[in-house]
N, C-alpha and C positions, 0 to 999 in steps of 0.2 A: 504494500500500500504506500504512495506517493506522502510524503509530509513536507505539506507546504512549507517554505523558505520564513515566511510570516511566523512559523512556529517557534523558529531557531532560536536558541538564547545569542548565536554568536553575535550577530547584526550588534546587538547592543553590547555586548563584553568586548568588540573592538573598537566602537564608536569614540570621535573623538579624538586629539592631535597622538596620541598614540597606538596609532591606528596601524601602523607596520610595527613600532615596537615590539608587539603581543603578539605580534605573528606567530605561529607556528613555526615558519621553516628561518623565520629571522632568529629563534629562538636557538633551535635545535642546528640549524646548520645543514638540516636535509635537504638534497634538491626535491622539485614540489613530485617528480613521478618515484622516487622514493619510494619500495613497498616491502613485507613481508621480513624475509630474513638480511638486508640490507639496513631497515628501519633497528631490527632489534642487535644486531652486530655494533650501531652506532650508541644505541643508548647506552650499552654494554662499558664501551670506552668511558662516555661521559660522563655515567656512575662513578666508575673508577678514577678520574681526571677528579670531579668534585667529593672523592672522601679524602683530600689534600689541601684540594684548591678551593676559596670562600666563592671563586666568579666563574662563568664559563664566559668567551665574547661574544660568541653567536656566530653568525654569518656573515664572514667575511665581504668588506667592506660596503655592505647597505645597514647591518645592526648600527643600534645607538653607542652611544659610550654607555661607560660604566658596566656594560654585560648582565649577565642573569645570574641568577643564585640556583642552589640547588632546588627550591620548590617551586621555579619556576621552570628550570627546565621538565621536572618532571609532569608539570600539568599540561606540558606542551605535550608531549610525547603520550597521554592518553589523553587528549584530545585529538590528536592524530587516531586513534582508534574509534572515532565518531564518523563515518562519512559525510555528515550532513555539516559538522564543523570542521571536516577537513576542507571540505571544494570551498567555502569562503575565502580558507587560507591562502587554496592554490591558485583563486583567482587575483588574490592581491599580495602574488609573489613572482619570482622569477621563474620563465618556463622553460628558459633557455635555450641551447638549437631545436628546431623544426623536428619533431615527434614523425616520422613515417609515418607513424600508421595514423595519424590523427586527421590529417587530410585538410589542413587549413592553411590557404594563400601563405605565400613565402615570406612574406612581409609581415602577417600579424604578429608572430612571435616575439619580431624586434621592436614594433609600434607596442606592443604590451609591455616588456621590458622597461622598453625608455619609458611607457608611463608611470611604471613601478619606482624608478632606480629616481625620475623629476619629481613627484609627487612627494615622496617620502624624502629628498632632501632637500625641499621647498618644507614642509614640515620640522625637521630637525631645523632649519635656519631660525624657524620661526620662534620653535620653542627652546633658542640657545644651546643647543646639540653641538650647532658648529657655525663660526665666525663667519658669517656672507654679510658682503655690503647692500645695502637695500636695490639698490639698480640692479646684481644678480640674483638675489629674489625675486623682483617683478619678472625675468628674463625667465625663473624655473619656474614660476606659476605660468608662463605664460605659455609654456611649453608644455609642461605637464596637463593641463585644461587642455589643448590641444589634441592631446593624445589620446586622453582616454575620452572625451566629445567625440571625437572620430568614431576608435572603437564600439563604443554605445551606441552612437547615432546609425552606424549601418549592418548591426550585428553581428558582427566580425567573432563576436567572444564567443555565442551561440554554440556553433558546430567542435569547436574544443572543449567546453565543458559537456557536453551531451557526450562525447568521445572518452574523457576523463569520469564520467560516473562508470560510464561502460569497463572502463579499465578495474576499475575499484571493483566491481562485483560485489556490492554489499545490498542486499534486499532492502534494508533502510531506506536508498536513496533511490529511485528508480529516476532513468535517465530528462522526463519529460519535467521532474523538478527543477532541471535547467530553466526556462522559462524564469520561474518564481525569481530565481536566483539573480538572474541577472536584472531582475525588476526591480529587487532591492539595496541591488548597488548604488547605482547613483546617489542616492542617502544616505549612504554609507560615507560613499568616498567624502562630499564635504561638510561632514557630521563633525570635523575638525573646529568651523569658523565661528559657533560659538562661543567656543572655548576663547580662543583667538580674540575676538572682539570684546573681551571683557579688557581689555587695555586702549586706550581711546585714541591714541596715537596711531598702534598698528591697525585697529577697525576703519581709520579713515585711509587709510593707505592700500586696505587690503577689499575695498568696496570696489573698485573697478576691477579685483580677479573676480570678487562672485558677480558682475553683472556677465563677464567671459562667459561662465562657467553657463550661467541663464539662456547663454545664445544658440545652445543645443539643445536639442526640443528633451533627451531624455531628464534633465536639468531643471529646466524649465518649471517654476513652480515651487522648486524645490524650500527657497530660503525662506518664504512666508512663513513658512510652516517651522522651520529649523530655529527660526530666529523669537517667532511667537512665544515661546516661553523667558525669552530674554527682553522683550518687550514688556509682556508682564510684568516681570521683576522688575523695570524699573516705572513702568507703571505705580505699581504701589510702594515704594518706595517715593516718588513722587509726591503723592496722595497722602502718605504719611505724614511728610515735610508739611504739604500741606494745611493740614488739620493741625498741626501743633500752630503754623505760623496765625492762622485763625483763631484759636483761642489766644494767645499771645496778646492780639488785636483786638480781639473780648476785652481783656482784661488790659487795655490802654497799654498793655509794653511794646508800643509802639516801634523801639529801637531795635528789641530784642526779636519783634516779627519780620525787622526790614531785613536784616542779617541772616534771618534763616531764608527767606526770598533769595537775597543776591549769593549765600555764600552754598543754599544747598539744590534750590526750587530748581534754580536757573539752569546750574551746571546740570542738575540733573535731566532738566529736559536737552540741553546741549549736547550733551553724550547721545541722546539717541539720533543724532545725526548721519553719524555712518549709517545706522539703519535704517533708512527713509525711503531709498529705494525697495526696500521688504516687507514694507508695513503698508497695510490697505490703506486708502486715504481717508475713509472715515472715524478710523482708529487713529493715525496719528492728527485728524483735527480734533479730534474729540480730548487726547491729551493738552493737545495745546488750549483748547477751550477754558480748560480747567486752571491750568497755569497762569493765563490772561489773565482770569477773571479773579483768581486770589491776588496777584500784582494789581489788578484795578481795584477793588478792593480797600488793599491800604493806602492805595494815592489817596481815593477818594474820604477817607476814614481822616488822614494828615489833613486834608483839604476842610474837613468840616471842625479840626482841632484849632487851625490856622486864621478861621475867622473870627477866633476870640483871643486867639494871643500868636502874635507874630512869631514867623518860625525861623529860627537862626538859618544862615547859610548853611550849614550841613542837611536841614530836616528840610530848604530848598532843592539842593542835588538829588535828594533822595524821593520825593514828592514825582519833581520831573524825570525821573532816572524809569519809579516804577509804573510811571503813566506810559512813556517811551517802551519800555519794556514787555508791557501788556501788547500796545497795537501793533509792536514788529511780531512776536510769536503769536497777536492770535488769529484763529482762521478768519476767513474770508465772512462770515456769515455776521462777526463780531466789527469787524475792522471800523462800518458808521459809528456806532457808539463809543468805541475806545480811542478814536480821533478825537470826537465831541469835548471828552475829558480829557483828551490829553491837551488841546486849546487849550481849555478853559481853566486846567492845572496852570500852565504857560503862562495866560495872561495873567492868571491873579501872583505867583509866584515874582515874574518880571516886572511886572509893572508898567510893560511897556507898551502894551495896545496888541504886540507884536504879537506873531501864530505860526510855528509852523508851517510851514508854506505847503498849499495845495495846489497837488498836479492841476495847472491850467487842462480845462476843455476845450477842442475847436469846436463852431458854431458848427451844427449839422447844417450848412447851408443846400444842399443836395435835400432835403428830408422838406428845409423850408418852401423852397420852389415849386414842390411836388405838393405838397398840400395847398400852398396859395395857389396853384393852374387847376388842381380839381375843385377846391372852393369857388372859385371864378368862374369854372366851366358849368357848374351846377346852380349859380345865379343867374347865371344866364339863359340858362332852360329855364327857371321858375317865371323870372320876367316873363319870355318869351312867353308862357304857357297863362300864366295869370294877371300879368302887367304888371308895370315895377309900382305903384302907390302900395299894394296888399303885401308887396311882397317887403317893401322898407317898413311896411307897418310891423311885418312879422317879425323881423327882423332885429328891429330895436328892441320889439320886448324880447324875444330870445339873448339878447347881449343883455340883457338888464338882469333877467334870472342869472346867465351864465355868472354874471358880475357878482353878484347876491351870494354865489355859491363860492365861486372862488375867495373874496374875503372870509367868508366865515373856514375853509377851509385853511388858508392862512396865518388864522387868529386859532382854530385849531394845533396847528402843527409851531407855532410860537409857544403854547404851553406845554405844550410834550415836551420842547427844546427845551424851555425853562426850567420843567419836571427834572428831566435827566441831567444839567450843569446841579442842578442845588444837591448840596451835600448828603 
């Protein structure tokens, strides 16, 4: 009976920048067709090498430093006796010359390899394994995304792993599990960049490989999803900050809510920057919303403390700091209102009549022209049809209501305005 790939514990026990480390054959030092009395001849030796020696190093020159210890080479080597967690291994290790009997194009081999041998030292670079300059980083990401997008994208890997279960003959695995397998690769491989982007420097740097990585459809999709639980976290962490900086503000500490704003709200939401291209847009406006609206907030709270006792130049920076603040992060839906106040912080703060400057409009003069030649053209049929005395009769009272309506809409939307500057 087939068991789906979906069931595997490996997927997750290799997930993550140590993703060849725990290899299997990075572990033990086997090549991946390895079997049988070959497999047990070698562990043989490395029993005996580790009742002396505290490390073993693994597999020459693609292992990490530091090497393995004894319990781990041993959970390597019965995990090697799983077939369903061996082909994870053997697909994310080296396969080396061209298999005769596996019957797969001349080239995949070496295109697998080099994704193997790029991938995994674009990961040691990353996670200080070994000294690369960030230009040949971007250079083995850029190569390694390459290779294995290929691979994926025209199923190159298919007919070797379906070839490799058949070799294994183990009833566990039946060959059509290939499918699954290679379904859940792509997840796998850059199930690394979580980890990764929890430093905000490298996440800004390393956002143009996962959009690479996105541009192959098996990829595609991928990081919404990988990155959602890291958006969460700082989500409420966020939201946290939030809620203290609001009570803080309750209870008039005014200073002490401004400083969690600038020193935690802000950065916090700034760090999710690298992530922006992964986050659906109604999620990260819905962040920002929140963010906005606690930084307007205490402008506005400063601004109603201010009309009764003048606020030194520091609690001025900070008034127009957190009004500025709000209308650059918040979305689109908020932006009229937090402009409103951010003026009206301005003028009362300065003193100076001054605002802000607002992006000048052009006249829609094209919109204008087209309404005055149909107006024009449909006075002119009414004439024609009724005579002009009935029709100026109609006409003025039509502008006398329209007039009626529009001041009082006017005088309407002057107290709204009003409403929302008063503190």
């Amino acid at each position: 009976m087939t068991t789906p790939v979906r069931e595997f514990d490996r997927f997750e026990e290799l997930a993550g920048t140590q993703l060849y480390r725990r290899n299997v054959f990075a572990v033990t030092g086997l090549p991946t067709g390895a079997s049988g009395p070959a497999v047990r001849r070698h562990r043989q030796k490395l029993e005996a090498r580790l009742a002396v020696e505290d490390h073993w190093p693994g597999a020459r020159d693609v292992a990490p430093a530091g090497g393995y210890g004894k319990d781990e080479v041993r959970a390597a080597f019965e995990g090697l006796q799983d077939p369903r967690r061996r082909m994870v291994d053997e697909v994310l290790w080296l396969w080396g010359a061209q298999d005769s009997d596996c019957g797969c194009p001349a080239d995949v081999h070496e295109l697998h390899d080099s994704a193997v041998v790029l991938h995994s030292r674009a990961l040691r670079a990353e996670t200080g394994d070994v000294e690369l300059p960030v230009d040949q980083r971007a250079s083995l990401w850029e190569h390694a995304v390459s290779a294995w997008g290929h691979l994926l994208a025209d199923g190159a890997l298919r007919q070797h792993v379906r070839h490799r279960i058949r070799a294994l003959g183990d009833p566990r695995l039946h060959e059509d599990a290939a499918d699954d397998l290679l379904a859940g690769l792509p997840k796998l491989l850059v199930s690394p960049f979580p980890q990764l982007f929890a430093d905000r420097a490298t996440a800004a740097r390393l956002t143009q490989v996962c959009s690479a990585w996105t541009a192959f459809p098996p990829f595609a999709g991928l990081f919404s999803e990988l990155f959602e639980r890291a958006v969460e976290d700082a989500y409420e962490k966020i939201h946290a900050d939030l809620l203290t900086a609001e009570r803080e503000r309750e209870a008039h500490h005014y200073r002490e809510a401004f400083l969690l704003l600038r020193d935690r709200v802000v950065p916090g939401f700034e760090d999710l920057a690298p992530l922006r291209p992964f986050v659906s847009d109604w999620r990260y406006d819905e962040i920002a919303h929140v963010v906005a609206v606690g930084l307007n907030n205490l402008a506005v709270a400063l601004l109603g403390v201010s009309v009764y006792r003048p606020p030194s130049p520091s609690r001025r920076e900070e008034m127009v700091w957190l009004a500025e603040k709000a209308y650059e992060i918040g979305p689109d839906r908020d932006s009229d209102g937090l402009k409103e106040n951010w003026e009206t912080i301005y003028d009362h703060v300065t003193g100076t009549g001054r605002r802000p400057a607002r992006a000048r409009r052009r006249f829609p003069w094209f919109g204008f022209l087209l309404v005055l030649a149909v107006v024009g053209g449909s006075l002119s049929a009414l004439v024609e049809i009724y005579g002009f005395l009935p029709v100026l009769f109609i006409g003025v009272a039509v502008l006398g209501v329209v007039g009626y309506i529009v001041r009082f809409l006017a005088w309407l939307a002057g107290g709204v305005r009003d409403g929302r500057r008063r503190p």
